[in-house]
C-alpha positions in Angstrom: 10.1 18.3 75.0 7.7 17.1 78.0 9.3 15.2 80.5 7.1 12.5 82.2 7.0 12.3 85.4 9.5 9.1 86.8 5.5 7.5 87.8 4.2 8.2 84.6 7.5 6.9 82.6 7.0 3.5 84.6 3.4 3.3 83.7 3.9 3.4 80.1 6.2 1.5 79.2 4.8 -1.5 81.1 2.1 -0.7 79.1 4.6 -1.3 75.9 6.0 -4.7 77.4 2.3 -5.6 78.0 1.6 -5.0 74.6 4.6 -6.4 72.8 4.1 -9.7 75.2 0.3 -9.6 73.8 1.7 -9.2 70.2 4.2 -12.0 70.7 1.9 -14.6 72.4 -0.9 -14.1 69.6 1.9 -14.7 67.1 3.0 -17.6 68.7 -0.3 -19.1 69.1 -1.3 -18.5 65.5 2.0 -20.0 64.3 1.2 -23.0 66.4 -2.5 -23.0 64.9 -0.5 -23.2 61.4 1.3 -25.9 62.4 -1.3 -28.0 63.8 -3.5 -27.3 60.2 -0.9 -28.4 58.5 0.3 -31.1 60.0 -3.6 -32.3 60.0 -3.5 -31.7 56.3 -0.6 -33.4 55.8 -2.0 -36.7 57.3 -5.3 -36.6 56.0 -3.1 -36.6 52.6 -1.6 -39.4 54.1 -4.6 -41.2 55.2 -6.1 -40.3 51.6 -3.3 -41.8 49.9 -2.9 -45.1 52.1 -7.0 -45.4 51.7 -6.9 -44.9 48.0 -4.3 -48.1 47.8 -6.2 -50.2 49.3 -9.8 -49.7 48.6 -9.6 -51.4 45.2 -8.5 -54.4 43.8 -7.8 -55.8 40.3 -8.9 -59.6 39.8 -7.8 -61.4 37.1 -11.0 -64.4 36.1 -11.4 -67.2 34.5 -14.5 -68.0 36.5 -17.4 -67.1 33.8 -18.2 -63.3 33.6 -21.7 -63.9 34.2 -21.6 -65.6 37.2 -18.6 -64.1 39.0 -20.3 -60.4 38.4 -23.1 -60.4 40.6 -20.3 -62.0 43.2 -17.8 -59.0 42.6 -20.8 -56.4 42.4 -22.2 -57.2 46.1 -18.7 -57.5 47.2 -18.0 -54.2 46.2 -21.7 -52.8 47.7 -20.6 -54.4 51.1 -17.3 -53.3 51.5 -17.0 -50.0 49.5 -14.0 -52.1 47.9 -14.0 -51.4 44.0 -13.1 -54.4 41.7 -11.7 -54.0 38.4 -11.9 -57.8 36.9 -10.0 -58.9 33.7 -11.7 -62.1 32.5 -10.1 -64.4 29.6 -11.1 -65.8 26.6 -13.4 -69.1 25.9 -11.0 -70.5 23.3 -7.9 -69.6 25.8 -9.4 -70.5 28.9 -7.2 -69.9 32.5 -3.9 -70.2 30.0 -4.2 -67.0 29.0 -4.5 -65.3 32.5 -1.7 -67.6 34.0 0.4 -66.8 31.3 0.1 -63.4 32.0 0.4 -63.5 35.6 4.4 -65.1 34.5 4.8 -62.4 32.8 3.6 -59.9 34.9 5.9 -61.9 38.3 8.3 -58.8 38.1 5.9 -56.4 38.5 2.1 -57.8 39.5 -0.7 -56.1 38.1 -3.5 -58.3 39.8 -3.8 -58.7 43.6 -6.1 -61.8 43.5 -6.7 -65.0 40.4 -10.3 -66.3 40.6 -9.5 -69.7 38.6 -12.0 -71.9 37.5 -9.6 -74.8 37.7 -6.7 -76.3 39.2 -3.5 -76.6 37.2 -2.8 -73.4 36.2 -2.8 -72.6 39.5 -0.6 -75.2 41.0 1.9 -74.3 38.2 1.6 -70.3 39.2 2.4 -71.4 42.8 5.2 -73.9 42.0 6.7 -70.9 39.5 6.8 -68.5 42.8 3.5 -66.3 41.6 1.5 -66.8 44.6 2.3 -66.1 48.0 4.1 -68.1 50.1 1.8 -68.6 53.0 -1.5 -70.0 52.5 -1.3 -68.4 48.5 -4.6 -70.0 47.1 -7.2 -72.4 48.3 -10.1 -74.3 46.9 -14.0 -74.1 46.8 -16.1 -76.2 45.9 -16.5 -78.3 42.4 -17.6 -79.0 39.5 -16.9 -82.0 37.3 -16.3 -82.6 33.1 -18.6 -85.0 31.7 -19.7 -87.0 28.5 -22.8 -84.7 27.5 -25.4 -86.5 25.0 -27.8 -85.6 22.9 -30.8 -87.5 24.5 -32.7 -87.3 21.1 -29.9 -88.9 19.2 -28.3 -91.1 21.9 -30.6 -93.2 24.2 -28.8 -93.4 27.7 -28.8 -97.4 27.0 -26.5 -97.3 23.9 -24.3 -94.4 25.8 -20.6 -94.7 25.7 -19.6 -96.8 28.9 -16.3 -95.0 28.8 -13.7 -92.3 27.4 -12.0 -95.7 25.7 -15.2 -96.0 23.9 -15.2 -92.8 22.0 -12.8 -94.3 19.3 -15.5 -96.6 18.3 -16.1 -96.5 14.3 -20.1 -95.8 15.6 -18.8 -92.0 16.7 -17.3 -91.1 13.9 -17.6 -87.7 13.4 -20.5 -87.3 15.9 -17.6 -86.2 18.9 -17.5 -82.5 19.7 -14.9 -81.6 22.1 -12.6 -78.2 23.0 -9.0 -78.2 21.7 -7.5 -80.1 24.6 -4.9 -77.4 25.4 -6.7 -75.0 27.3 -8.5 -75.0 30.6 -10.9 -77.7 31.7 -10.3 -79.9 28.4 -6.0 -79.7 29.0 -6.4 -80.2 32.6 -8.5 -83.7 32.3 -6.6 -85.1 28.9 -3.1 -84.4 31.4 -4.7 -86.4 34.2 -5.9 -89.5 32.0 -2.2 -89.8 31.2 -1.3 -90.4 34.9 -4.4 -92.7 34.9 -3.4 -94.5 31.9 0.1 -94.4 31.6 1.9 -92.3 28.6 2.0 -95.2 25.7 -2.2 -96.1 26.4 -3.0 -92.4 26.6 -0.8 -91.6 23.4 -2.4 -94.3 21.5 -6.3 -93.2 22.8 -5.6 -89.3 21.5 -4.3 -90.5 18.1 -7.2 -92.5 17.8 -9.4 -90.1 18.9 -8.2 -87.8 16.7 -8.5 -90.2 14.1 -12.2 -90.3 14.7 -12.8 -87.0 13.6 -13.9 -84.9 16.3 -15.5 -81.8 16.0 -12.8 -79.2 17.4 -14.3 -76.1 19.2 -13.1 -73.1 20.7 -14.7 -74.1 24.3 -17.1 -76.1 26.3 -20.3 -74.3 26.4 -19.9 -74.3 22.0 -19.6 -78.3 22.8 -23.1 -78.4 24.6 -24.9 -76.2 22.0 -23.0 -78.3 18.9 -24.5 -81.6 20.7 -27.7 -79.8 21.6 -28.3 -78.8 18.7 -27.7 -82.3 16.8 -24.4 -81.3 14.6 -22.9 -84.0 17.2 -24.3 -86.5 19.3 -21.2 -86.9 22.3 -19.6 -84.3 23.9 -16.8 -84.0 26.3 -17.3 -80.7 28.2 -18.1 -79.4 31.6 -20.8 -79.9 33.8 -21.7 -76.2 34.6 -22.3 -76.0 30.6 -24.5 -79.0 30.6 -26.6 -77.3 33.6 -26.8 -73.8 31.2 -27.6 -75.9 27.9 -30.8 -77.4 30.1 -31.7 -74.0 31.5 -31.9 -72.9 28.0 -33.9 -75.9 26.9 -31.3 -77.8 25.1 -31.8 -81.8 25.3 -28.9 -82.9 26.7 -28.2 -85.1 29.6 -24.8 -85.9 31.3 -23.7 -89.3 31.6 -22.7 -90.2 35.9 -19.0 -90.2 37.1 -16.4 -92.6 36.6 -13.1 -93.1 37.5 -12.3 -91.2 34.0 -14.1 -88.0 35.2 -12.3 -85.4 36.5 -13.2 -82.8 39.5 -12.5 -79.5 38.8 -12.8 -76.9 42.2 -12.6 -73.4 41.5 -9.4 -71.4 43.5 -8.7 -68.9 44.7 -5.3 -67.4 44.7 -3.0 -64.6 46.2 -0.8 -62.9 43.8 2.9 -62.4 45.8 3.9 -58.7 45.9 0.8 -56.8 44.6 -0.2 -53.7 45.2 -3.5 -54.5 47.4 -2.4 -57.1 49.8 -5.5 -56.2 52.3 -8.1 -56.2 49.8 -7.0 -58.8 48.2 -7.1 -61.1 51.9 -11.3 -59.1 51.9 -12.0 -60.3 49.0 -10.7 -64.0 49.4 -12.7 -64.4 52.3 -15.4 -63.0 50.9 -15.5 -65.8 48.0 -14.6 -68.4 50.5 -18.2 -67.8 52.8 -20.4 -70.8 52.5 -23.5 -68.2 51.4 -21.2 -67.3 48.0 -20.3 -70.7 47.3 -24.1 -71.8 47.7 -24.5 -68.9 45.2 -22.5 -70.5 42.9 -24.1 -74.2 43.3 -27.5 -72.0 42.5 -26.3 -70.7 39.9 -25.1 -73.5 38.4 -21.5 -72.8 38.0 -20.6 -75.6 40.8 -22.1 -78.8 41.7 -21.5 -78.9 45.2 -19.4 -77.6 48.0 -18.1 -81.0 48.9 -16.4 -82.8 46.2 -17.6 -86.9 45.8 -15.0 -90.1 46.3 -14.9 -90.2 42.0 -13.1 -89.6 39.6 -9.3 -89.5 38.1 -6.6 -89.3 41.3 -3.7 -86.9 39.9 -0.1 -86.7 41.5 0.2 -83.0 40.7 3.7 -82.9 41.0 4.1 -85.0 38.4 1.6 -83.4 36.5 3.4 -80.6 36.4 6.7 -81.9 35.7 5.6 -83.2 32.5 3.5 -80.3 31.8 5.5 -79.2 28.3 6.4 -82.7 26.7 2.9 -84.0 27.3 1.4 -80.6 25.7 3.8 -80.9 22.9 2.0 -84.4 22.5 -1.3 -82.9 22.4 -0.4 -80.0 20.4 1.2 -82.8 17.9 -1.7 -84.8 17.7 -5.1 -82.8 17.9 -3.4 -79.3 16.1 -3.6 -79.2 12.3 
C-alpha cells in the first residue's frame, strides 16, 4: 500500500469533489433542458389542440348552394378558417335546418345558420337556439313576387292583386310552392296578419279551389311559368332574376302592400363548439363588399330594403305559428 503524501491526498480528492460537482451540475442542467422540452411540447399540444377548435366552422344554409359557395370558399382562402356547410332541400326549404337546429339545442352541431329568411329564425331565437346577445342580424333583401309569363300574360291584363288569383280566368294556370316551407310559408303567415284570419281562410280555400299547380319550390315555379305549363306564379325574386339570366320570358309584376320582404340572416348558434369562428365568419357575411356580391349575383335585390310591402307583428306571428300551419296544411295538402 502507497501512502500519499498528506499534499498529495488533498490534491486529489478535490479533484473527486470537482468532478462529482461537474457530474452533478451537468445532470442538473440536462434535467432542466428536459423539462423545458417538455413542457414546450406540452403547450404546443396545447396550442395545437386550442387551434384545431377553432379554425373550422360548420354552417348550416339555406341560402342557395350556388351562391353562398364562392362566399364560404374566399372566406376560407382569407382566413385559413375551413367551412363545412350543410345546405337543405328545395322542397323543405329553412324548415328542415331549423328543425334540426331544435333538435340539435342539447348538444349544437352548427356554430353559425346562414337563413335565407326570417321566421325560422325569429322562432329559433324565441325557442333559446341563438345566443342571447346580439344572436342573429339581417342583410339585405329580397322580395316574393307574382312572376308572369310575358308571352301568355300581357302586363295590361296582369293580376292587380293576390285577391285576384281566385279569378275563374286562372284556373289552373297558378303555379306556386306548397305554402309550408320557406319563402311561400313565411308570406301566406304574414297575409293573415294583413288580412285578418276569416279573409285569409276564405282566399286559401279559394285558391286552392282554383287549382294551382303545387311544386316542390320556387325556382320549379319560374321554370313551370317560363316554360308556359302556367301563366302566374308566386315565387321569389332571386328566381325570377335566374329564370331571365337563363333566357326564360318572365317578368315580375312591382310591389304592393301584399308583397313581402324577405332579408337574409344571419344567426349565432348558443353553446357551439366554434364560438370565434363563428363571430369571423358573421362579420365576414355582414361587409358591404359580400352583400354587393350577393345583389350581383342576383340572390338579393338590394342592401336597403324599400317602404313596401306586408308589415308583420312577429310576435304574433309566431304565436300562431302551429294553428295557422295546421290551416294551411288542411287546405293546400291532399
Amino acid at each position: 500500500m502507497v501512502v500519499l503524501p498528506q499534499a498529495d491526498r488533498l490534491t486529489r480528492l478535490r479533484g473527486k469533489a470537482a468532478r462529482s460537482r461537474h457530474v452533478g451540475t451537468r445532470r442538473w442542467r440536462e434535467g432542466v433542458r428536459c423539462c423545458a422540452a417538455f413542457s414546450i411540447c406540452i403547450l404546443l399540444s396545447l396550442a395545437g389542440c386550442k387551434q384545431g377548435a377553432t379554425r373550422e366552422l360548420i354552417v348550416y344554409a339555406s341560402q342557395d348552394q350556388v351562391y353562398a359557395d364562392p362566399i364560404l370558399n374566399d372566406f376560407t382562402r382569407s382566413t385559413g378558417i375551413k367551412v363545412r356547410a350543410v345546405y337543405d332541400s328545395e322542397a323543405v326549404k329553412t324548415v328542415g335546418l331549423a328543425n334540426r337546429l331544435l333538435r340539435e339545442a342539447s348538444n349544437p352541431q352548427c356554430d353559425l345558420f346562414w337563413n335565407n329568411e326570417e321566421l325560422r329564425t325569429r322562432q329559433l331565437a324565441a325557442r333559446g337556439i341563438l345566443r342571447k346577445t346580439n344572436g342573429w342580424l339581417a342583410m339585405g333583401y329580397r322580395s316574393r313576387r307574382i312572376v308572369i309569363n310575358t308571352n301568355l300574360v300581357p302586363t295590361a291584363k296582369a293580376p292587380s292583386s293576390l285577391a285576384s288569383l281566385t279569378n275563374a280566368e286562372w284556373r289552373g294556370k297558378i303555379a306556386m310552392a306548397y305554402p309550408l316551407f320557406g319563402t311561400t310559408a313565411t308570406h301566406f303567415l304574414a297575409l293573415r296578419q294583413h288580412w285578418g284570419p276569416q279573409q285569409w281562410e276564405s282566399w286559401c280555400r279559394a285558391l286552392q279551389a282554383n287549382k294551382p299547380l303545387l311544386l316542390e319550390g320556387n325556382s320549379m315555379v319560374v321554370n313551370f311559368v317560363g316554360r308556359g305549363e302556367a301563366w302566374i306564379g308566386l315565387t321569389d325574386s332571386d328566381d325570377i332574376a335566374a329564370g331571365q339570366r337563363s333566357g326564360l320570358t318572365v317578368a315580375a309584376l312591382p310591389l304592393t302592400d301584399e308583397s313581402l320582404l324577405i332579408p337574409n340572416t344571419v344567426a349565432l348558434v348558443r353553446g357551439s363548439r366554434n364560438q370565434d369562428t363563428a363571430d369571423e365568419l358573421r362579420a365576414f357575411l355582414q361587409r358591404p363588399g359580400t352583400i354587393q356580391r350577393l345583389i350581383a349575383a342576383g340572390a338579393l335585390e338590394g342592401a336597403q330594403a324599400p317602404r313596401t310591402g306586408v308589415t308583420v307583428d312577429w310576435a304574433a306571428l309566431l304565436n300562431d305559428l302551429d294553428s295557422a300551419t295546421d290551416t294551411l296544411r288542411v287546405i293546400f295538402v291532399r
